[in-house]
N, C-alpha and C positions, 0 to 999 in steps of 0.2 A: 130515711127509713120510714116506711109505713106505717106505723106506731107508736101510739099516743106516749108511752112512757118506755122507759127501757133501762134494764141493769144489768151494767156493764162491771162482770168482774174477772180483773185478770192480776197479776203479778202487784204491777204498780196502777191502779185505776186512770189516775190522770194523762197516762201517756197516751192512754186510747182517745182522749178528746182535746183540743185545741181551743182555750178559752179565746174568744172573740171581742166577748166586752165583760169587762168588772160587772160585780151587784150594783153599784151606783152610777154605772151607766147606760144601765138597760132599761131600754124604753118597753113596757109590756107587762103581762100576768108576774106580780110580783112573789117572790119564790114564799114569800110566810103564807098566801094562799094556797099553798099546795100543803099536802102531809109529808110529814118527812120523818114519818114514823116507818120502825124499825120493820116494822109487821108486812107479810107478802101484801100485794097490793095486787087488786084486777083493771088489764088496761084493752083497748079495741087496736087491735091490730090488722090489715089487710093480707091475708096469709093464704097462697098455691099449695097444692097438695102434688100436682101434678104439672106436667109444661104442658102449654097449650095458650089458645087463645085467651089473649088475658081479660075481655071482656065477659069471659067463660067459666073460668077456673081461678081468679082470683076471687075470694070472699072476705068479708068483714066478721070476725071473730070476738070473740074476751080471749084473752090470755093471762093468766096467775103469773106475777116477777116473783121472785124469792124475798125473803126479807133480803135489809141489807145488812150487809159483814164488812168485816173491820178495813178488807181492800177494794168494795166496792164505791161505784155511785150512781146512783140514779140519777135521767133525766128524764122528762118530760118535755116529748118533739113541740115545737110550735108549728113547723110547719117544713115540707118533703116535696121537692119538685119531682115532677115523671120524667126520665129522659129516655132515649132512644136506647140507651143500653140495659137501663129496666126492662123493657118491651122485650128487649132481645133475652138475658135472663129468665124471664117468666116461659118466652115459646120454646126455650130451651136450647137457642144457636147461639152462647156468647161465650167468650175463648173462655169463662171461669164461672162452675155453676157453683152454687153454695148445695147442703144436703137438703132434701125436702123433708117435711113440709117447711118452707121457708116465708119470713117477712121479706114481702117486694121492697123496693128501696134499697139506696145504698149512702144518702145524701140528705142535707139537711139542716135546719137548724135548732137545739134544742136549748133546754134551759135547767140548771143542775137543778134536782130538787132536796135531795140528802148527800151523804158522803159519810164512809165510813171511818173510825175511829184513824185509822194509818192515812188516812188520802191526804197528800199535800199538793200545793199549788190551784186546789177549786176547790169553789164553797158554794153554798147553798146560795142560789141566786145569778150567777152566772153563767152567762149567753156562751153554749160553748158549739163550737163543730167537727165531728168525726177528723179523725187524725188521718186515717184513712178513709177521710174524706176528702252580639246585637246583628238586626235582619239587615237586610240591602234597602236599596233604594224605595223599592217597589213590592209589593208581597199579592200574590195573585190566591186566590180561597173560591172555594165552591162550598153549597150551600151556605150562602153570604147571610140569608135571613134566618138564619137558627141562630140558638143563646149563645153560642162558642162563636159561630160570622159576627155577629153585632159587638161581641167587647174585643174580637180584632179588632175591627172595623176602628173602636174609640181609643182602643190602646195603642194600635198604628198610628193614628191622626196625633195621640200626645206624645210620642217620639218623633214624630216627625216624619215618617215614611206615607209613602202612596198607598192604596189600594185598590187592585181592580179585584170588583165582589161580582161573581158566578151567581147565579139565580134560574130556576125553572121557567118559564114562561106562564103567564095567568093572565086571567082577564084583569085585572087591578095590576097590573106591573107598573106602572106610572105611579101611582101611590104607593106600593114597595118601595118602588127608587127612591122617590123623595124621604121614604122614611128615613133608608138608610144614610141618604147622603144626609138628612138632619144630622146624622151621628158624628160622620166624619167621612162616607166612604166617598171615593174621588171620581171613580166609576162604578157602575152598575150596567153590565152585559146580562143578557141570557144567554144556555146553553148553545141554543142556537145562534146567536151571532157569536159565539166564539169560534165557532164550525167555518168561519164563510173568511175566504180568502182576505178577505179588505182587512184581516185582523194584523195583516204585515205592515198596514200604515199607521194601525193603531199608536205602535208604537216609535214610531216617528219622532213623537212630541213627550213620549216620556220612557225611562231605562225598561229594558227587559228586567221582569222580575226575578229574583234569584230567589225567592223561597215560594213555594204555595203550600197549597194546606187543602188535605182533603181529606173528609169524611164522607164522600160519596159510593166511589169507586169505578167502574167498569169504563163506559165509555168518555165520562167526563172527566175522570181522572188523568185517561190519555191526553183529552186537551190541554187540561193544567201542563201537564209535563212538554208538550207544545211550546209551551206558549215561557216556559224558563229562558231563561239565559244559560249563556255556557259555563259548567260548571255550577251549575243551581242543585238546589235541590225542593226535594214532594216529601212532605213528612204526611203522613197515614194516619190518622187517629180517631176510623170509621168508618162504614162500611154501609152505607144504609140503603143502597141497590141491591145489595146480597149478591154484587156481581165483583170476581177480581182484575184486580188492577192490573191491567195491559202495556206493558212497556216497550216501544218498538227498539228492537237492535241499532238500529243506526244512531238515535237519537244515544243512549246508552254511551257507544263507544264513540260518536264523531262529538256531543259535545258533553262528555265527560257527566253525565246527569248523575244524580246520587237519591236511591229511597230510603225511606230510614221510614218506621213508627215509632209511632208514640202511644203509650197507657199510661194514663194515669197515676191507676195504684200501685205501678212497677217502677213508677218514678219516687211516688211518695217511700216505699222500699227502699232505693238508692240512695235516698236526700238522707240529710239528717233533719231532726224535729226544726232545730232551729233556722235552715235551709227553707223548712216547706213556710215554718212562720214568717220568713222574712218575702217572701213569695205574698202572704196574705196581706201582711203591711203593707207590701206597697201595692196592691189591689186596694186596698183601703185609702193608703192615699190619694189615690187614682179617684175614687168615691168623692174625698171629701172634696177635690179641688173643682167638683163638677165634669170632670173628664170619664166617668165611667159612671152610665147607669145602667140596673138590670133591666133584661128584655122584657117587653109585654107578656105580662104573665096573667093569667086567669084563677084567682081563689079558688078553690073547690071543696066546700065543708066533706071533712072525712067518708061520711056516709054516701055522698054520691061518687063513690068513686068509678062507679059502671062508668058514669057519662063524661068523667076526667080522662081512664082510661079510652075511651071511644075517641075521643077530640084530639089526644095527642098522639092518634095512629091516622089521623086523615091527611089527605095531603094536601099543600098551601097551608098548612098550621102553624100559624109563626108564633103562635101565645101559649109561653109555657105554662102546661097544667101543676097550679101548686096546690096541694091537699094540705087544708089548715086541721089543725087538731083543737 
């Protein structure tokens, strides 16, 4: 979320965020620096009035929080990645809009700063994150250099599976590849040579993949599904051609293909708290062992969010724009 500070009050406060680390384990602005006085507070928020261009119609604001009450709490963001489904919220095509005028963001990491009289399970001082916030051999994914392709990529390689990583064509693809493969990934194609016939010896030397993953859609998606094994499946969890996903009939019914999507926050819905927690352990584990690190990301003090926004709608943009608060 876009915004410096924020109070969250519902039923039970604590269910709406996900402590991450204790007060004694948080490295950063330590929470007695902040006020955690009862009293409304003013915080800078990035807030659309309208959908549109988001380097347009998003502006930097004050916004008044209420004091807090006995089931609230307040945090204070440290810092809000851009993703592509922000982008898409803001110009107003994303399957779920909030009412306007709205705070951009949906994602984050904050830091508790109060808690009201009832809140159990978070205190003052803890790293928390919005609440709502096994494969085959082989797993085939397109846009392999986005933040979602690169912890495939690492979270593959620490189970132990292959992966062949989809990529656009650029002038630097040589240095893309080797990024990736620092990670873990086994190959790196472009769209274009997944198109060219020789991709039937490719696999020669290693299984048809039976899952891919795509968040592209239109024509590369069709390759993905190509390129399965029988009885594979394409899960969906993006769209960023704004083109739909083309499935041919024969592929369908001769070798039993299966689509499925995937969101997100409709998965956090179905899980239980303790489900989505035990999800983030072992992401964390993944962390500590050296197996999982996040992707090249780029700071961006709050105020220039013009040029955060601008950078993470160009294309070949592999460095996610993070807005520090």
């Amino acid at each position: 979320m876009w915004v410096c500070s924020k109070l969250w009050r519902v039923r039970t406060a604590a269910r709406q965020w996900r402590r991450l680390l204790p007060a004694s384990g948080c490295h950063g602005p330590a929470a007695s620096s902040y006020s955690a006085s009862a009293e409304p507070a003013r915080v800078r928020a990035l807030v659309y009035g309208h959908h549109g261009d988001p380097a347009k119609v998003v502006e930097l604001k004050n916004l008044e929080l209420a004091a807090v009450g006995g089931s609230d709490v307040r945090v204070k963001m440290l810092a809000a990645p851009i993703n592509p489904s922000d982008i898409n919220m803001i110009q107003g095509n994303y399957g779920l809009l909030p009412e306007l005028p709205a705070v951009g963001g949906n994602e984050g990491v904050a830091q508790v700063v109060a808690v009201g009289s009832s809140v159990t399970g978070l205190k003052p001082g803890d790293w928390v994150i919005p609440a709502n916030a096994g494969l085959g051999d082989s797993v085939i994914q397109n846009a392999s250099n986005s933040g979602v392709g690169q912890a495939v990529i690492q979270i593959a390689a620490a189970l132990g599976l292959r992966t062949i990583n989809v990529v656009r064509d650029r002038p630097d693809i040589q240095k893309l590849s080797d990024r990736l493969k620092s990670l873990g990934a086994e190959h790196v194609i472009t769209e274009e040579e997944l198109r060219r016939p020789e991709m039937k010896n490719f696999f020669k030397d290693m299984p048809q993949p039976r899952l891919a993953l795509n968040c592209v859609g239109g024509k590369s998606s069709t390759e993905l599904l190509r390129q399965l094994a029988r009885g594979g499946t394409m899960v969906t969890y993006g769209g960023m051609a704004k083109q739909p996903v083309i499935a041919s009939v024969s592929l369908l019914i001769f070798k039993d293909l299966k689509l499925r999507g995937f969101w997100l926050s409709q998965w956090k819905k179905d899980h239980s708290p303790d489900q989505f927690k035990e999800l983030i352990l072992t992401l964390c584990d993944l962390i500590r062992r050296g197996q999982l690190t996040a992707p090249a990301c780029s700071q961006v003090p709050l105020q220039d969010y013009q040029s955060a926004l601008e950078a993470s709608m160009k294309p070949f943009m592999s460095s996610k724009q993070i807005l520090t608060m």
